[in-house]
Structure formats: C-alpha cells, structure tokens
C-alpha positions as CSV (number, residue, x, y, z in Angstrom):
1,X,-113.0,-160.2,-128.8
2,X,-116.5,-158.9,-129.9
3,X,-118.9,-158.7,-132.6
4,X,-119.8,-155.0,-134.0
5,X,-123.7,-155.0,-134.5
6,X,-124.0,-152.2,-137.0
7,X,-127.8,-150.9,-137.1
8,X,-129.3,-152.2,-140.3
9,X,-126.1,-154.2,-142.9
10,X,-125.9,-157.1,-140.4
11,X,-129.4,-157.8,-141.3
12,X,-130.4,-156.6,-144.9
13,X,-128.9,-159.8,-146.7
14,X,-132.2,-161.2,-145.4
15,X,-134.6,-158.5,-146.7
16,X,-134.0,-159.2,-150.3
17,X,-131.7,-157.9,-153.1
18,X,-129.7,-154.5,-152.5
19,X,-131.6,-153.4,-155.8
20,X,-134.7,-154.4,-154.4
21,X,-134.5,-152.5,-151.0
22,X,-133.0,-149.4,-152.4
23,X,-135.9,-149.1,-155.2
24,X,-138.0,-149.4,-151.9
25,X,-135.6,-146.1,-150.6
26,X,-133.7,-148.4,-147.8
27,X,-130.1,-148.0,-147.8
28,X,-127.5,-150.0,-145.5
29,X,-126.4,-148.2,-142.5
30,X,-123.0,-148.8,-140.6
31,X,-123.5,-147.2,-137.7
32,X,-122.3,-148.7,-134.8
33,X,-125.1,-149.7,-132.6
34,X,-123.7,-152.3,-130.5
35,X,-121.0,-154.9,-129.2
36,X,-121.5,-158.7,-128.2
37,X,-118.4,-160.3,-126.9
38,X,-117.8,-163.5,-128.5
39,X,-115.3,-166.2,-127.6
40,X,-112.8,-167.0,-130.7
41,X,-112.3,-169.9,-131.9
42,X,-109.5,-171.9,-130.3
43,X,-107.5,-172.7,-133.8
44,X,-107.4,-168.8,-133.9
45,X,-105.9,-167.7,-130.8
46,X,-102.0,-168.2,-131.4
47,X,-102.8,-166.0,-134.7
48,X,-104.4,-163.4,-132.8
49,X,-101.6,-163.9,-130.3
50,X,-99.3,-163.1,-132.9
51,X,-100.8,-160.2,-133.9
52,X,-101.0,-158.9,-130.6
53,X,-97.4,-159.0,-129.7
54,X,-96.2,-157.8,-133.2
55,X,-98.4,-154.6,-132.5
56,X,-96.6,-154.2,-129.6
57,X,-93.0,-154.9,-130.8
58,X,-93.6,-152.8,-133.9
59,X,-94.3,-150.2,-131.5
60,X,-91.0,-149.9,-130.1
61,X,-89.9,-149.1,-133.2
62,X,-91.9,-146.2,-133.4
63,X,-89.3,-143.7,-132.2
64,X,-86.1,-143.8,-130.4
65,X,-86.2,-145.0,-126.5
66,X,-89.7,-145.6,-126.9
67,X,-91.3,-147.8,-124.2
68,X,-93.9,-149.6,-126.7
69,X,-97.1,-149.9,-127.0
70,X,-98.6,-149.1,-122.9
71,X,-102.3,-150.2,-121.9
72,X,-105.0,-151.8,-123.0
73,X,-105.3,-151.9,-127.5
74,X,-107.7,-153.3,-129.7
75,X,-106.9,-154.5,-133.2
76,X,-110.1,-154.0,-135.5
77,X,-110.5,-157.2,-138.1
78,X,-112.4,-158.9,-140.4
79,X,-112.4,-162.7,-140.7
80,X,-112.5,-163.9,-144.0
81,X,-113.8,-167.5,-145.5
82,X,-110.4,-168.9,-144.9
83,X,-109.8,-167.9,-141.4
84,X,-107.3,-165.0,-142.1
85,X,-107.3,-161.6,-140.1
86,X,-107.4,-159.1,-142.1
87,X,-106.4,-155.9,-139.5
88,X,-107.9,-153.0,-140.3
89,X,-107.6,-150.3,-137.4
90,X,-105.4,-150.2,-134.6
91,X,-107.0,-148.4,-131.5
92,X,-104.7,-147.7,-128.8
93,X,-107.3,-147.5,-126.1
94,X,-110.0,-149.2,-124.4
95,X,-112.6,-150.2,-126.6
96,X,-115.2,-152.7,-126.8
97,X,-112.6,-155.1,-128.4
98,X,-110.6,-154.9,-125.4
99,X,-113.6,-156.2,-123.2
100,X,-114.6,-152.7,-120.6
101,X,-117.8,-154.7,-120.3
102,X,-118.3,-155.8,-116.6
103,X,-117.9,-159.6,-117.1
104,X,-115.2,-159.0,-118.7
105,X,-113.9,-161.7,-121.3
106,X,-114.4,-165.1,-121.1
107,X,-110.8,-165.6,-121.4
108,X,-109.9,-163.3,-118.4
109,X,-112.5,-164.9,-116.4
110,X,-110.3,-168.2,-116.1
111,X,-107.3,-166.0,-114.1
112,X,-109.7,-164.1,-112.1
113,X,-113.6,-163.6,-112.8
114,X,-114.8,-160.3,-113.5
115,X,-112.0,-159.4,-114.4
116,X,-113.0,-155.9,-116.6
117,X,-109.9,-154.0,-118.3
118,X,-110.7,-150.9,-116.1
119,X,-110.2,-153.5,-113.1
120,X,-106.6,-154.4,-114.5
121,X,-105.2,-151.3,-114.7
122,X,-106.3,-150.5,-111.3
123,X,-104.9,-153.3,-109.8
124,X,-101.6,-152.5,-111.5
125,X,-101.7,-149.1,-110.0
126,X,-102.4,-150.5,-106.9
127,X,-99.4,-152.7,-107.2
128,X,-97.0,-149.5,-108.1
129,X,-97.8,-148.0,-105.7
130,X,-97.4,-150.1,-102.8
131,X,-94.2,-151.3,-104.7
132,X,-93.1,-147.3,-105.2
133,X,-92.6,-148.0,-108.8
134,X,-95.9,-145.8,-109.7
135,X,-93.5,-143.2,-112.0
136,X,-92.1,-145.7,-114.2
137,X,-95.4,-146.8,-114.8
138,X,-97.0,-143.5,-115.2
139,X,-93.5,-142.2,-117.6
C-alpha cells in the first residue's frame, strides 16, 4: 500500500481558500509526483484482503477457460471518513501500489526482507524452471 503525493492538492488546503488562491492565479495540480509506502491499518487488512481476492475471482469470469487474474495488481482507492474503500482503478501490473520499491513492503518483509515484487516473480521463474513447469506459468 502507498500514498500518491500529487504536486500541489495535497498541500493547498493549507494555503487558504480555493477562491482565494485562484484570484491569486494558483490552481490545484494532480500530477502524480510521487509514492510513499505506508503500512495499513490492521482493522483494514481482511477488507483489503477481500478485495483482493474478489479481483481475482471476478477475473475468471472474464472469458471462458480463463486462468484469472496472473501477476502482480494494484487496486487504486480512496479511504473515506468511515473507513470504506472506495476502488477506483484496477491496474493489472506493477505499480507503486504493488510495492516495486527496493524494500519492498513492510508486510513482505516479515516472510522474507527485501522482498521487491520484481524479486517475486523471479523467484517464481526460478522455481518453474527447475521444476520444468515454466510453460504453464508463462501460458
């Protein structure tokens, strides 16, 4: 999990009014600038769970002998007030959500540290190959 730093909106509520900054020609940018991870908050993680694994059994759905979702995804949310995910993007690849950062997450640290998503799939590779199963994982 990470937090999107987005050049200038994650700081203008502490310049003043939106009225007041755009009468002084400042407008809020959403460019993405940046990603922190973060570690979620424990009371969250079977909902994110959930969502997780009903990405990836929706995906079987998809079409007809599909083998579901395969590698690393990221779902893009808001948090609201009340604690509910509110998904809105699906991105079926690595992205800063899915932790390519060198540490990797804090979570995947516990199993093994440094464990970076690019490191995973390697080491699943690895293991396909030496178990000659490197087609079905590659099909």
């Amino acid at each position: 999990m990470d937090r999107r730093d987005e050049a200038n909106v994650d700081e203008f509520y502490k310049l003043g009014s939106l009225r007041d900054l755009r009468e002084k020609g400042l407008e809020p940018s959403f460019v993405v600038t940046g990603n922190q991870p973060v570690v979620i908050r424990e009371s969250l993680l079977p909902r994110a769970f959930e969502m997780a694994e009903g990405t990836v059994s929706a995906s079987f759905e998809l079409e007809e002998g599909a083998k579901g979702m395969i590698g690393p995804f990221c779902l893009e949310t808001i948090v609201t007030d009340q604690l509910e995910f509110k998904v809105f993007e699906i991105s079926a690849r690595i992205v800063a959500g899915s932790n390519p950062f060198i540490g990797g997450s804090p979570y995947s640290d516990i199993n093994e540290p440094f464990m970076s998503t690019g490191r995973r799939i390697a080491r699943s590779i690895k293991k396909s190959i030496a178990d000659g199963t490197l087609l079905d994982i590659l099909s």
